[in-house]
C-alpha positions in Angstrom: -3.6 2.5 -27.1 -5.4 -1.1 -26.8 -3.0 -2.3 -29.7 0.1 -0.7 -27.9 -0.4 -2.3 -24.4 -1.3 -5.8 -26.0 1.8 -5.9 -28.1 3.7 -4.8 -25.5 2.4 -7.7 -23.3 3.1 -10.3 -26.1 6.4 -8.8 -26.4 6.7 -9.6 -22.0 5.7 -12.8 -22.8 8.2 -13.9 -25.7 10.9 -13.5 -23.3 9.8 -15.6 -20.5 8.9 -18.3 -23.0 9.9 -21.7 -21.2 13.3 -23.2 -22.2 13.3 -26.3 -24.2 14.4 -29.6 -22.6 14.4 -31.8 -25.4 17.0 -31.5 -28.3 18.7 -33.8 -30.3 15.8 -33.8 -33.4 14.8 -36.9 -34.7 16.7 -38.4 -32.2 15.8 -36.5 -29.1 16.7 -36.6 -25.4 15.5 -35.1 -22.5 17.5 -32.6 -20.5 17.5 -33.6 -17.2 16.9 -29.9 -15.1 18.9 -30.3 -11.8 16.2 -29.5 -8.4 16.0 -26.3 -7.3 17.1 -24.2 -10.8 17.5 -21.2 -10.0 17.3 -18.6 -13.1 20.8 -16.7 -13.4 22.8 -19.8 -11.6 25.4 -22.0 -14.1 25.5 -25.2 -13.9 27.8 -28.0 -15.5 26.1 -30.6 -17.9 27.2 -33.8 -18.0 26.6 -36.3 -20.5 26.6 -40.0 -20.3 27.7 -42.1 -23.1 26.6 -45.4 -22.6 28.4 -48.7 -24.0 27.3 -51.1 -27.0 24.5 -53.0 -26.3 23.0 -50.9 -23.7 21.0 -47.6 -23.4 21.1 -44.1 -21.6 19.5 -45.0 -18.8 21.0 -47.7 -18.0 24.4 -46.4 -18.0 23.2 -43.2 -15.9 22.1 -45.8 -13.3 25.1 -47.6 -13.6 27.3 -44.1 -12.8 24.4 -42.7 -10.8 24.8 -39.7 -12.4 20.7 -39.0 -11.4 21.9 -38.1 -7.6 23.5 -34.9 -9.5 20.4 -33.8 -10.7 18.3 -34.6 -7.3 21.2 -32.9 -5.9 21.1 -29.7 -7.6 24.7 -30.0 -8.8 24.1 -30.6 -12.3 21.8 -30.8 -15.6 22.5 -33.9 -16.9 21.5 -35.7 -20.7 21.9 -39.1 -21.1 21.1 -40.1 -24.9 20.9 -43.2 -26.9 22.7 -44.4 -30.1 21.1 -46.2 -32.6 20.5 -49.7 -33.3 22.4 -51.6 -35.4 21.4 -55.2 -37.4 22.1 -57.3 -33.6 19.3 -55.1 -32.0 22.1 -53.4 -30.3 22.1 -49.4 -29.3 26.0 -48.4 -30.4 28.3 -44.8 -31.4 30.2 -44.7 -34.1 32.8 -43.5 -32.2 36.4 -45.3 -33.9 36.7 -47.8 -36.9 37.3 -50.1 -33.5 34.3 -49.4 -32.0 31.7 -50.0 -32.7 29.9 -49.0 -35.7 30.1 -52.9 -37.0 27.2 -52.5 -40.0 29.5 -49.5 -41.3 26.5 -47.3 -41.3 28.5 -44.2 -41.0 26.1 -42.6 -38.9 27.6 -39.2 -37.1 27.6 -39.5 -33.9 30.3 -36.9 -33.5 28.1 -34.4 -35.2 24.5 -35.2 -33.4 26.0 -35.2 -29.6 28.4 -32.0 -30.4 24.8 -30.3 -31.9 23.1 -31.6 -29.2 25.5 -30.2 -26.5 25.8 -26.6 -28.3 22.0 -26.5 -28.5 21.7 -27.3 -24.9 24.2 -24.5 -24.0 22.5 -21.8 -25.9 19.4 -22.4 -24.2 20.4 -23.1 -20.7 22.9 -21.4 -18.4 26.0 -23.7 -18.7 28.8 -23.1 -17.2 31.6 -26.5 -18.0 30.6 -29.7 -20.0 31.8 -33.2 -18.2 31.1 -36.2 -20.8 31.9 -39.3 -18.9 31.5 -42.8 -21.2 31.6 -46.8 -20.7 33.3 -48.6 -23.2 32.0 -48.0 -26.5 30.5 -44.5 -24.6 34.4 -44.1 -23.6 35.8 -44.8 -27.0 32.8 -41.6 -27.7 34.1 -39.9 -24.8 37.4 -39.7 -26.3 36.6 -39.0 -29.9 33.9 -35.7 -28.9 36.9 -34.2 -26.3 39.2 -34.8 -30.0 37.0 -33.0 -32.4 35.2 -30.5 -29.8 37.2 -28.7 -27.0 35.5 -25.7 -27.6 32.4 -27.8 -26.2 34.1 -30.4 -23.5 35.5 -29.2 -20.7 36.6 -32.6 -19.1 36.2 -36.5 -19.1 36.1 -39.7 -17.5 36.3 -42.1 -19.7 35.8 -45.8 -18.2 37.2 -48.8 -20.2 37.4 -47.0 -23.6 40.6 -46.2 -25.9 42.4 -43.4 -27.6 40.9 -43.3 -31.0 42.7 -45.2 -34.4 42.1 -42.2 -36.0 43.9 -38.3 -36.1 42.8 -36.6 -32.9 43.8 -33.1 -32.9 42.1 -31.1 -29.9 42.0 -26.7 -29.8 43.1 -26.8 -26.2 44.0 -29.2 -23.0 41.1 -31.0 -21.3 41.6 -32.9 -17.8 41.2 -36.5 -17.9 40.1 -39.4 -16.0 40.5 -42.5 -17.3 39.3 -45.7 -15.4 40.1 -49.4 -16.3 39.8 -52.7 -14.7 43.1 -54.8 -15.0 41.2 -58.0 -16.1 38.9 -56.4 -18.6 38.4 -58.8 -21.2 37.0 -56.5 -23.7 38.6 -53.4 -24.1 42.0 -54.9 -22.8 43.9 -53.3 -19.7 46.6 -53.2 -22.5 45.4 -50.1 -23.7 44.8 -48.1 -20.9 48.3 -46.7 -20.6 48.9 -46.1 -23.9 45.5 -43.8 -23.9 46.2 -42.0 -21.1 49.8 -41.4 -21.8 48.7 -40.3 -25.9 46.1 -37.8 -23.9 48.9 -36.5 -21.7 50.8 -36.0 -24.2 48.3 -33.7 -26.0 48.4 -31.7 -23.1 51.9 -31.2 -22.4 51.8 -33.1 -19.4 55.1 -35.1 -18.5 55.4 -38.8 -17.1 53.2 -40.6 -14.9 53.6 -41.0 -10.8 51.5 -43.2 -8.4 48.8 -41.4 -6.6 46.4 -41.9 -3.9 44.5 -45.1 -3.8 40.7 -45.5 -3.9 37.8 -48.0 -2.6 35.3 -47.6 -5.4 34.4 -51.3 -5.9 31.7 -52.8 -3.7 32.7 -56.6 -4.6 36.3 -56.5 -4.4 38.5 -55.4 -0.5 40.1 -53.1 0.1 41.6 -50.0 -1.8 41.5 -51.6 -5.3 41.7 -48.4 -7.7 45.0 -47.1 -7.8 45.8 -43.6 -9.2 48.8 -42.8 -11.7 48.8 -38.9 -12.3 50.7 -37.1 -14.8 52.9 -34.3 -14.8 50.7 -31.6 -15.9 50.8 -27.4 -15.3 47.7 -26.8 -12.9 44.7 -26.8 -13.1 45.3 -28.8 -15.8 45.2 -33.3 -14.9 45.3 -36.2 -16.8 45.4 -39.1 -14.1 45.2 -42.9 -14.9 43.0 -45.0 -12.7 43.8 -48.6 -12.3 41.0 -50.5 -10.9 42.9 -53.7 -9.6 41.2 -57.5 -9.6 38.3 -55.5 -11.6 36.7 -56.3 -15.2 35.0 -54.7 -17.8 31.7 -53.5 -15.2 33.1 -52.5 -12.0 30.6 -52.8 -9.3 30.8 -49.4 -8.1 29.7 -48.4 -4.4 28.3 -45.0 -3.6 31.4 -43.4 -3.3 32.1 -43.6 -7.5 29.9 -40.7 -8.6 30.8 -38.1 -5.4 34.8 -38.9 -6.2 34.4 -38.5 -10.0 32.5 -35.1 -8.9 35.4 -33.9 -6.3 37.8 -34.5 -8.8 35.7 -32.5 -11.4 35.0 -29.6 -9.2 39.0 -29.3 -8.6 39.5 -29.0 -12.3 
């Protein structure tokens, strides 16, 4: 009877065994739990893809995408690359970008692991991967390979990728860009929205409403093209005017990104 009652009480206690909230394996990062979790609730996760040179944190500063978690709104994972012969944190996300020691490391393959993991053990409801640059170029080449894990993307001063891209299903789209990036040219900005549209069976581009997300530069500087897309669906194309490669975003960036999320 001892036996029976103990067992039973092991049993209780298996399935209120704690969550994990770190994943990724050799290479792990912390799941960032949003305040306030309540058991049963979903939540999004977004992930933040930092650019070359940089690290997680820094580019989840950058977006303040730590207010979502303070907030409640979100879980949120912010992970790191790896570091190449310069002593520089990069994705292998496109022979353009930026896997320069041709390691071959699969980035693809840890970050999609790394999301599924995170979804099996948590209640998660959509996935937002938002990415700067070399993170954008990442942004684009996950939402390629893994629609079955990405439900949308903001993808700020990254490309299209070089290579085949051949998503399951249509994913919404931001993508941002500063016309005097000197970087990851302006120049390619269209041309990677439009080749995402396209995916999506969205039609031409039209102007849309203007936005003040830079702190340094007056005035309504981000101008929105949107395209022709059956709703929910939206691919939109935001032009960040008198802007370079790091925008200096006020406080309004991460609630805008998080409206426009929340309507798609």
């Amino acid at each position: 009877m001892r036996f029976a009652i103990l067992l039973l009480g092991l049993l209780a206690c298996g399935t209120n065994a704690p969550r994990p909230k770190t994943f990724g394996g050799a290479r792990p990062v912390e799941l960032q739990v949003p305040m306030g979790f309540v058991d049963g609730k979903h939540y999004p996760l977004v992930v933040v893809l930092h650019g070359y040179s940089v690290n997680g944190f820094i580019q989840e500063s950058y977006f303040n995408a730590k207010s979502l978690v303070t907030d409640g709104k979100a879980f949120v994972i912010a992970p790191d690359g790896t570091v190449d012969s310069m002593g520089h944190q990069f994705w292998n996300a496109d022979p353009a970008c930026c896997d320069y020691d041709h390691t071959g490391v699969d980035d693809d393959g840890y970050l999609s692991g790394v999301i599924a993991d995170i979804k099996a053990a948590w209640p998660i409801d959509r996935v937002l991967v938002m990415g700067h640059s070399n993170g954008g170029y990442m942004t684009y080449r996950l939402a390629c390979d893994h629609t079955d894990l990405v439900d949308a993307m903001v993808v700020l001063a990254g490309a299209y990728p070089t290579t085949g891209c051949t998503p399951t299903r249509k994913v919404p789209l931001i993508h941002i860009h500063g016309d005097q990036d000197a970087e990851v040219p302006y120049s390619v900005a269209l041309p990677s929205a439009t080749s995402w549209a396209q995916q999506d069976g969205c039609g031409p581009f039209t102007d849309g409403p203007t936005y003040d997300l830079d702190a340094v530069v007056a005035g309504a500087e981000t101008h929105s093209q949107i395209a022709a897309c059956q709703p929910p669906l939206d691919v939109e194309l935001w032009t960040m005017q008198g802007v370079g490669h790091i925008p200096s975003y006020s406080a309004d960036f991460m609630p805008t990104i998080w409206g426009w999320f929340g309507s798609h």
